[in-house]
MOPAC internal coordinates of N, CA, C and O (Angstrom, degrees):
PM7 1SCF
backbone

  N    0.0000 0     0.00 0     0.00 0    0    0    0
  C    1.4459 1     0.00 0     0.00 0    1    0    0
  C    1.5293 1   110.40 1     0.00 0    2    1    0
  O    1.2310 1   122.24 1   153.51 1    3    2    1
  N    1.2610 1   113.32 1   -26.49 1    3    2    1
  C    1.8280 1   114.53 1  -169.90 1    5    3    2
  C    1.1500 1    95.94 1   -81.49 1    6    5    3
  O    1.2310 1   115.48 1   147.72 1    7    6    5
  N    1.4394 1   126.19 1   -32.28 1    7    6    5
  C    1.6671 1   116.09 1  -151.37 1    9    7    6
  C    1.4765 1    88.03 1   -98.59 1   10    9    7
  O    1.2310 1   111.08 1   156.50 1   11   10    9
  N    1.6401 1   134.40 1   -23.50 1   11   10    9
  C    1.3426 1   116.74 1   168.16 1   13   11   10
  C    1.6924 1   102.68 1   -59.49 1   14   13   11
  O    1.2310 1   125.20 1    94.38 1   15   14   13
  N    1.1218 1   107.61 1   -85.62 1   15   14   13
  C    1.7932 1   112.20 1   175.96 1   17   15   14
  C    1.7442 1   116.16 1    -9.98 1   18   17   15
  O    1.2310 1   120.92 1   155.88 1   19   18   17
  N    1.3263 1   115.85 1   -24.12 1   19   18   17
  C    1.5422 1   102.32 1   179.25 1   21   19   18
  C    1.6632 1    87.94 1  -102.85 1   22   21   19
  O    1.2310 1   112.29 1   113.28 1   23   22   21
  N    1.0406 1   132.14 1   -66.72 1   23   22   21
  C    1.5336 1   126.12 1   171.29 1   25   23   22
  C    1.5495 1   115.56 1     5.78 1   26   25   23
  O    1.2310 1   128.58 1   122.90 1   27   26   25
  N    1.9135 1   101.09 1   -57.10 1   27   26   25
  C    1.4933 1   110.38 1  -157.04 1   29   27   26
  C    1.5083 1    86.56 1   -89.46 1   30   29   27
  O    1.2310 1   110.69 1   145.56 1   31   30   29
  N    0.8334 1   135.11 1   -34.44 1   31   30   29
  C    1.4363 1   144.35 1  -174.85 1   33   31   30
  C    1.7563 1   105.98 1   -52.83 1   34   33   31
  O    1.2310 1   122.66 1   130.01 1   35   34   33
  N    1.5498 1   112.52 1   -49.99 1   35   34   33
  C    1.5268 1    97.96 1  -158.80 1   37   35   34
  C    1.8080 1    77.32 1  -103.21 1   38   37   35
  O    1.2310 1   105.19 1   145.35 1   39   38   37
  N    1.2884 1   145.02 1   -34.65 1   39   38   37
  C    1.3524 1   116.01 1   164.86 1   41   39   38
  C    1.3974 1   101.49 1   -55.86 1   42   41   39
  O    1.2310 1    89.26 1  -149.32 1   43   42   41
  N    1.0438 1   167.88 1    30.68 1   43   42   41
  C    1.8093 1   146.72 1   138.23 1   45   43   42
  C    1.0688 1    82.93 1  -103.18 1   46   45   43
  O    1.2310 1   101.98 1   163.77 1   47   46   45
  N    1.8864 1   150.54 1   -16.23 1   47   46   45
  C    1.7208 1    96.67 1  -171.71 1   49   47   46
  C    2.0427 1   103.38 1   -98.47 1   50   49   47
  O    1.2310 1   130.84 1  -179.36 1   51   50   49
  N    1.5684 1    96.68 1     0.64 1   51   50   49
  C    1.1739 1   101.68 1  -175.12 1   53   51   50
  C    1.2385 1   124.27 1   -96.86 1   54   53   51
  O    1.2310 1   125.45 1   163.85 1   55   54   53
  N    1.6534 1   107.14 1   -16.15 1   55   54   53
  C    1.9743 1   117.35 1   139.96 1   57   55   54
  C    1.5629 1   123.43 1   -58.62 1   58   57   55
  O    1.2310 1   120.86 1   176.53 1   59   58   57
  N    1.2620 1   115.97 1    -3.47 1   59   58   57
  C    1.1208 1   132.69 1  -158.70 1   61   59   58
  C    1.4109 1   106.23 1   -78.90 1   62   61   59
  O    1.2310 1   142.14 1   108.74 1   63   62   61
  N    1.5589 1    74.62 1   -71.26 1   63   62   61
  C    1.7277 1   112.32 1   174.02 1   65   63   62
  C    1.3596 1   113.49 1   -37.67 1   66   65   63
  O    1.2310 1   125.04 1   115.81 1   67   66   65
  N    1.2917 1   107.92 1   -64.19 1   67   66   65
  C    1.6623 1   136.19 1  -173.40 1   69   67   66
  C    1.7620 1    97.21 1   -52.76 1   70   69   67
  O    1.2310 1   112.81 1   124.92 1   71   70   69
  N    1.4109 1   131.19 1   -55.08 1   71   70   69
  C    1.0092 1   127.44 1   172.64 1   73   71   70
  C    1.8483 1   119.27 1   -61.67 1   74   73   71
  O    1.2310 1   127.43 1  -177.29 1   75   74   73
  N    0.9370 1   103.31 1     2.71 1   75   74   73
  C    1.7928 1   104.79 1   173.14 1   77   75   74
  C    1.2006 1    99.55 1  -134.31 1   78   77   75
  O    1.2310 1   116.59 1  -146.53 1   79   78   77
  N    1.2308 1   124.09 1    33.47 1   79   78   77
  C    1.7730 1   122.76 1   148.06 1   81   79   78
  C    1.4127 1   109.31 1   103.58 1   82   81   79
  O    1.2310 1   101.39 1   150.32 1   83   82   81
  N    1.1172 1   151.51 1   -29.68 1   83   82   81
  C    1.2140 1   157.50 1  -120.14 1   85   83   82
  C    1.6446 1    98.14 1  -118.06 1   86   85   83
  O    1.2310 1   130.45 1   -77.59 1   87   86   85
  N    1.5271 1    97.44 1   102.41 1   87   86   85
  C    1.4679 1   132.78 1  -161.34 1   89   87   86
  C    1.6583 1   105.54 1   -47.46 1   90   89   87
  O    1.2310 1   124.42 1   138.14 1   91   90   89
  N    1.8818 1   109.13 1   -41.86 1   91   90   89
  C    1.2572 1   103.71 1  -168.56 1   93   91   90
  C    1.9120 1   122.42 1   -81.16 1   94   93   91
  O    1.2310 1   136.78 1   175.49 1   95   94   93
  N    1.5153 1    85.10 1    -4.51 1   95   94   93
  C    1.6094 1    85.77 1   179.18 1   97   95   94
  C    1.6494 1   119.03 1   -69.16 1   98   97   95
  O    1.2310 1   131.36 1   161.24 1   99   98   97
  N    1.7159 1    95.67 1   -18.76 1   99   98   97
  C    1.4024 1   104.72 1  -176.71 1  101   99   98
  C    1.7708 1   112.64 1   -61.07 1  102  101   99
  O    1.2310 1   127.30 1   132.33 1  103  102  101
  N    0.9875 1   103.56 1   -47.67 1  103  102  101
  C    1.5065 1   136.13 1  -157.43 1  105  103  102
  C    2.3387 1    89.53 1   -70.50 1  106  105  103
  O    1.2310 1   132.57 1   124.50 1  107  106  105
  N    1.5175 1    93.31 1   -55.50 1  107  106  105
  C    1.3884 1    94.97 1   175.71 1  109  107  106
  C    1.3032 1   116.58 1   -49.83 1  110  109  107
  O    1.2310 1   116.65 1   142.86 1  111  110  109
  N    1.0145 1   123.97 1   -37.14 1  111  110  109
  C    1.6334 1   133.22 1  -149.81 1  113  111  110
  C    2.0773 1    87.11 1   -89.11 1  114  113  111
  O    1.2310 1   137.02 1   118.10 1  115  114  113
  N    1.1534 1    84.65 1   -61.90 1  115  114  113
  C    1.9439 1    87.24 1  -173.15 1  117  115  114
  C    1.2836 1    96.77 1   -32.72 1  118  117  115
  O    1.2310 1   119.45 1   118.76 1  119  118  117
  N    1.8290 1   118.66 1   -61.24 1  119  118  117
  C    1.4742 1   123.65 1  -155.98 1  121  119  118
  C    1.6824 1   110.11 1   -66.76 1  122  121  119
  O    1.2310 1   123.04 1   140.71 1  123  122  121
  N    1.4543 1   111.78 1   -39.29 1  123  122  121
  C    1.3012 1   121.81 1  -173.65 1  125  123  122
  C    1.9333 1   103.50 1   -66.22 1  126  125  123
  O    1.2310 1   126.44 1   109.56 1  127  126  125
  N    1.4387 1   105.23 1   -70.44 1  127  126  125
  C    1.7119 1   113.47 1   179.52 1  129  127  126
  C    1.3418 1   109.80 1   -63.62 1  130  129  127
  O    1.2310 1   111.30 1   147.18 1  131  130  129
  N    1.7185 1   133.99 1   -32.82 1  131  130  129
  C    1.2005 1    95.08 1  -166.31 1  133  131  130
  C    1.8140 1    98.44 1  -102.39 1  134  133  131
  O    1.2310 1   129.32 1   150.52 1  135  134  133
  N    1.4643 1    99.65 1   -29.48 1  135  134  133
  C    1.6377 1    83.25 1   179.66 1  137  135  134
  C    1.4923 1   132.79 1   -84.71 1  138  137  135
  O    1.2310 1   127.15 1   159.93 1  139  138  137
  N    1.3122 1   103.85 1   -20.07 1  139  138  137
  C    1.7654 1   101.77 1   160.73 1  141  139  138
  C    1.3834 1   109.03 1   -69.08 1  142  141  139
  O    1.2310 1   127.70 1   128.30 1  143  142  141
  N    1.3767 1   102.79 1   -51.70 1  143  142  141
  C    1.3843 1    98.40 1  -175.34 1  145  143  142
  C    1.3454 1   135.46 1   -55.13 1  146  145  143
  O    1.2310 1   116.39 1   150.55 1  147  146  145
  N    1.7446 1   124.47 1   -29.45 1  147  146  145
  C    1.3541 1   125.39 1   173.48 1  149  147  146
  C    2.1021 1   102.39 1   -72.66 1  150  149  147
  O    1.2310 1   122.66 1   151.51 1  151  150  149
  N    1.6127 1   112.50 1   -28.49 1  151  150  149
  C    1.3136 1   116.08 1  -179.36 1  153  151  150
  C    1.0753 1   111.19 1   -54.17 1  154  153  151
  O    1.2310 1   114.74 1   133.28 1  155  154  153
  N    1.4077 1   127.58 1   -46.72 1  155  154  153
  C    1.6112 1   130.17 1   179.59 1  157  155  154
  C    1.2528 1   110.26 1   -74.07 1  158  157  155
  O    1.2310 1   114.73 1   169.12 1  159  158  157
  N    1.2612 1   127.60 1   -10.88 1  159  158  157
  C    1.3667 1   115.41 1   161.25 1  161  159  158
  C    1.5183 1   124.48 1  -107.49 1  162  161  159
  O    1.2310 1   124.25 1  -162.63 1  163  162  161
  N    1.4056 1   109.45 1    17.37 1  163  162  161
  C    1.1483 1   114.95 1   153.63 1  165  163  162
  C    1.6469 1   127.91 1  -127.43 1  166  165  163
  O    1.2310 1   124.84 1  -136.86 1  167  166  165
  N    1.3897 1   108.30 1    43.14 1  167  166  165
  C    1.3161 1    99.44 1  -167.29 1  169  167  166
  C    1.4231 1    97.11 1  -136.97 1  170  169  167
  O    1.2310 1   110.81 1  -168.15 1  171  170  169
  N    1.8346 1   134.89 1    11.85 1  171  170  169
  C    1.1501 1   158.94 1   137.54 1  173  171  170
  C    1.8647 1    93.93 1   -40.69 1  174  173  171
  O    1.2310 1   127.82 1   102.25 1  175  174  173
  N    1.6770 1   102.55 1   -77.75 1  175  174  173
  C    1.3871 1    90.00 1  -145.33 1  177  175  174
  C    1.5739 1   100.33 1   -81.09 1  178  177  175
  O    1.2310 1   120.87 1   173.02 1  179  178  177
  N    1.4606 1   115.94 1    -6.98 1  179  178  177
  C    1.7790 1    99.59 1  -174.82 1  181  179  178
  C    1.4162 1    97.74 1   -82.66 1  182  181  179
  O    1.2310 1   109.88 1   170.28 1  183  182  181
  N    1.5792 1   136.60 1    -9.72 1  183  182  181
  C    1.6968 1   121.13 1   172.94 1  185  183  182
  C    1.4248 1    82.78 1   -71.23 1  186  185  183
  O    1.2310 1   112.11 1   121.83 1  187  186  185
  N    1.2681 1   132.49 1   -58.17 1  187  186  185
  C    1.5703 1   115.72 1  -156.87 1  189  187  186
  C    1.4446 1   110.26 1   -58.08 1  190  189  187
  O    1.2310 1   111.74 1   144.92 1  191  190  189
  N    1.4965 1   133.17 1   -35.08 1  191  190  189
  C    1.2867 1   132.45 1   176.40 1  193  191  190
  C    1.8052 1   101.06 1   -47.29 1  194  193  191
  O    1.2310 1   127.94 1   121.19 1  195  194  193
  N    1.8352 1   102.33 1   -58.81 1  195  194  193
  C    1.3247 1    97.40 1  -168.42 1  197  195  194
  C    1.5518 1   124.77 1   -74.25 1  198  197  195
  O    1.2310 1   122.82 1   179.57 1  199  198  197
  N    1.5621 1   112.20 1    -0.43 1  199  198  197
  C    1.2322 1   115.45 1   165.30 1  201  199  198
  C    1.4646 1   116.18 1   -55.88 1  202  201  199
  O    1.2310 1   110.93 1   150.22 1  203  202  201
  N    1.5523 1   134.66 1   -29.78 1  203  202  201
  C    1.6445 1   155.21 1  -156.17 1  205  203  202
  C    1.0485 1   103.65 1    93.43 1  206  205  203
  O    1.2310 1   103.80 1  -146.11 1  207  206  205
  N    1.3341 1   147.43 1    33.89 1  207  206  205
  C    1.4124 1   141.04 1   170.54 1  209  207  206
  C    1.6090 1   101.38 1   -86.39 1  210  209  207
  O    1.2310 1   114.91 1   -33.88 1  211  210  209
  N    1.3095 1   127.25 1   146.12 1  211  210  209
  C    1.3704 1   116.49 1   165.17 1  213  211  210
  C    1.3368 1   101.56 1  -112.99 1  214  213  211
  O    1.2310 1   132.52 1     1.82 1  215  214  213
  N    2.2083 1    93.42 1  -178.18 1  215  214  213
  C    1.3080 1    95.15 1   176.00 1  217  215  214
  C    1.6007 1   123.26 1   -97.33 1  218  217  215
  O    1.2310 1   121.31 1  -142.37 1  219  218  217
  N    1.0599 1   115.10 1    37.63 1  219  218  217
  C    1.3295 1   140.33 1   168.01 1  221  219  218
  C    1.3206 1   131.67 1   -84.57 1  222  221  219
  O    1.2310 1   138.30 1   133.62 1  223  222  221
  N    1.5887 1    82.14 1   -46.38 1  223  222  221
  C    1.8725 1    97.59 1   178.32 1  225  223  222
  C    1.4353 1    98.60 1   -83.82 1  226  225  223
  O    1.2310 1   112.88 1   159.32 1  227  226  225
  N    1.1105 1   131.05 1   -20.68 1  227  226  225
  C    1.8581 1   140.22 1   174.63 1  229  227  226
  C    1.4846 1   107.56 1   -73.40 1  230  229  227
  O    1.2310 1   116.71 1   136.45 1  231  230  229
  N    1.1095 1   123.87 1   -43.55 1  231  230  229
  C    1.4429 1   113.17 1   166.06 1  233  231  230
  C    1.5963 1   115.90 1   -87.72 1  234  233  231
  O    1.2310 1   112.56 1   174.37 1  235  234  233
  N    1.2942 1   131.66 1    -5.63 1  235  234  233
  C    1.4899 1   119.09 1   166.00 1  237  235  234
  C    1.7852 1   105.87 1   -84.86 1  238  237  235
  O    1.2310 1   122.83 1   166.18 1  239  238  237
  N    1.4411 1   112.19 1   -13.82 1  239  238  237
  C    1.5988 1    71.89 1   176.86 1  241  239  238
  C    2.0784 1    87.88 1  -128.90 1  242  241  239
  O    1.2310 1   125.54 1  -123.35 1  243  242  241
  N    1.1174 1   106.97 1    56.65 1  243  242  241
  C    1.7306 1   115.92 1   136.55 1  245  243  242
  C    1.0737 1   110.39 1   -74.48 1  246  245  243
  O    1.2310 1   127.05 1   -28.00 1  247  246  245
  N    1.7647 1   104.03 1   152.00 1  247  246  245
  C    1.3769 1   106.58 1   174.03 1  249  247  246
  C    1.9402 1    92.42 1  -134.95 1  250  249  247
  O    1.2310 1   129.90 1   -17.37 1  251  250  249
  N    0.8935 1    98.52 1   162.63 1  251  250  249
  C    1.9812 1   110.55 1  -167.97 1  253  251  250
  C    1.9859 1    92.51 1  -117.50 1  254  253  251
  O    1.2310 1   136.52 1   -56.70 1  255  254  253
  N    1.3042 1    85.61 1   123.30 1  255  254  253
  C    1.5604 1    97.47 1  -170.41 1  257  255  254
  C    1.7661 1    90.95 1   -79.49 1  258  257  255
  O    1.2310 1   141.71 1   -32.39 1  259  258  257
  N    1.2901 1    75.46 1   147.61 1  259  258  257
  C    1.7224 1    87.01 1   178.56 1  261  259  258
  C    1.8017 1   111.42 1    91.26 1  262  261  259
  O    1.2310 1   129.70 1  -171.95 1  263  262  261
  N    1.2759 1    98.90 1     8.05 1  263  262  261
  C    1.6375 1    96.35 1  -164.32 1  265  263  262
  C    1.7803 1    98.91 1   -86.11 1  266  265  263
  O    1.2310 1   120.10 1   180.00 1  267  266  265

């Protein structure tokens, strides 16, 4: 919970920034939101890859809504 709370903390002081002009907050924010951020959403399924699960057995038991 603390280490979220500073997270949200220095993204708000670095929206901050970004809102009073200051070119590099832009650049922070891309690096901070888009590249941590797409990492944490891909680092669920590559432990499961490296558990031996494949992606085979991940598409036999999908199910298609509406089916």
């Amino acid at each position: 919970m603390l280490i979220r709370t500073l997270i949200f903390g220095a993204l708000t002081f670095i929206i901050m920034k970004m809102y009073r002009g200051k070119s590099w907050a832009r650049i922070a924010l891309i690096i901070l939101l888009g590249g941590i951020g797409t990492l944490s959403l891909v680092i669920d399924p590559i432990k499961w890859l490296l558990e031996g699960n494949s992606l085979g057995t991940m598409f036999d038991e999908v199910e298609l809504i509406g089916h």
